[in-house]
C-alpha positions in Angstrom: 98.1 94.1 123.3 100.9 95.0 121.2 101.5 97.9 119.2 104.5 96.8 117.6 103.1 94.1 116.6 100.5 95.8 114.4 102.7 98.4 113.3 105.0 95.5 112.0 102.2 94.0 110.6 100.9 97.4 108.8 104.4 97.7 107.4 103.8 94.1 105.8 100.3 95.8 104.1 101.8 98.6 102.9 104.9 96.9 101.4 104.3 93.8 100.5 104.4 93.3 96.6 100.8 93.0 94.2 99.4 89.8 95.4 101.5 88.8 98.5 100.2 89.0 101.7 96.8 89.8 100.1 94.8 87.5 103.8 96.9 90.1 105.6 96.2 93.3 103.4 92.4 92.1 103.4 92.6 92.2 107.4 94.0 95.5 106.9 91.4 96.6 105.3 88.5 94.9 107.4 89.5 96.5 110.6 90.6 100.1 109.2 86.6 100.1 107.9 85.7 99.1 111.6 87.2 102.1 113.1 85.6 104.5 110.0 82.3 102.8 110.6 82.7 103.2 114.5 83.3 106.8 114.4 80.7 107.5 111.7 78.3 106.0 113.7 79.3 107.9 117.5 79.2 111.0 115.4 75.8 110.2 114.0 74.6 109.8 117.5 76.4 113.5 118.4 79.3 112.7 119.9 82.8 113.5 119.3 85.0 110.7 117.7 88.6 111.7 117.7 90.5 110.2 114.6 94.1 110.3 116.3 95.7 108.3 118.7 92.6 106.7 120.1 91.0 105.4 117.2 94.3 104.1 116.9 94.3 102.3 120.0 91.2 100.5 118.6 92.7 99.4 115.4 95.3 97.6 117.5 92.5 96.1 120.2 91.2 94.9 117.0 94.4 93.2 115.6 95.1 91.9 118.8 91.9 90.1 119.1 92.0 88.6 115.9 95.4 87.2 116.7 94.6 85.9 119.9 91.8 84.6 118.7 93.3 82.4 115.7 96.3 81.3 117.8 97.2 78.3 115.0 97.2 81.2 111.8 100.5 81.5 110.2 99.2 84.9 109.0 100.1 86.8 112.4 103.7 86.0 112.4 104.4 85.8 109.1 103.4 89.4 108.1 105.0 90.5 111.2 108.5 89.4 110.2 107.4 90.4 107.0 107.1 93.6 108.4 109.5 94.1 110.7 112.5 93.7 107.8 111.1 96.5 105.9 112.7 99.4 108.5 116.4 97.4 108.4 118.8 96.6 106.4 117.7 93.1 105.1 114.5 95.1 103.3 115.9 95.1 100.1 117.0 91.6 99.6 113.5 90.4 101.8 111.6 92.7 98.8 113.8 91.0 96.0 113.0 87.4 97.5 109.2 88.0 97.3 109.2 89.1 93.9 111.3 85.9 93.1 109.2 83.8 95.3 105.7 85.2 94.1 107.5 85.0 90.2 108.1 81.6 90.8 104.3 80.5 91.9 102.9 82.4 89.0 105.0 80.2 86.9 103.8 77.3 88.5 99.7 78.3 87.9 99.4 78.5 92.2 98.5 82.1 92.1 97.0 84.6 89.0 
């Protein structure tokens, strides 16, 4: 299980441009729900659910299963890299070449 790997790939969500990344930001979405849901529902029962570091620990189980468990997706290291470049010095020109990239298949008719 790797936590920099999800960080990295929660970087990706949270700065990739409108309508890039959107299988990753989608993913995002689907297991930050799964930990809401999962507390909601301990709570219900009356028990404590913490929404700190463990919960956090979850999210990550949950990424890492997904990934191991589509071991041919492009999605996983893709966003990662993706990700990764946006705490360096290359985030700039990585940004400006999505926005050129995502221009360019607009153009095209591939994506809306």
């Amino acid at each position: 299980m790797s936590k920099a790997a999800f960080e990295n790939f929660c970087q990706c969500v949270d700065n990739a441009p409108k309508g890039a990344y959107s299988d990753a930001k989608a993913l995002r979405q689907t297991i930050g729900d799964t930990a809401d849901t999962l507390m909601k529902d301990v709570r219900a029962l009356g028990l404590k659910a913490n929404n700190m570091d463990l919960i956090y620990a979850v999210e990550v189980a949950i990424y890492d299963y997904v990934k191991q468990s589509n071991p041919d997706s492009n999605l996983f290291p893709l966003a990662e890299g993706f990700g990764s470049s946006m705490d360096g010095p290359v985030r700039e020109r990585v940004l400006a070449q999505t926005h050129r990239d995502m221009a360019q298949l607009r153009d095209l008719g591939v994506i809306a």
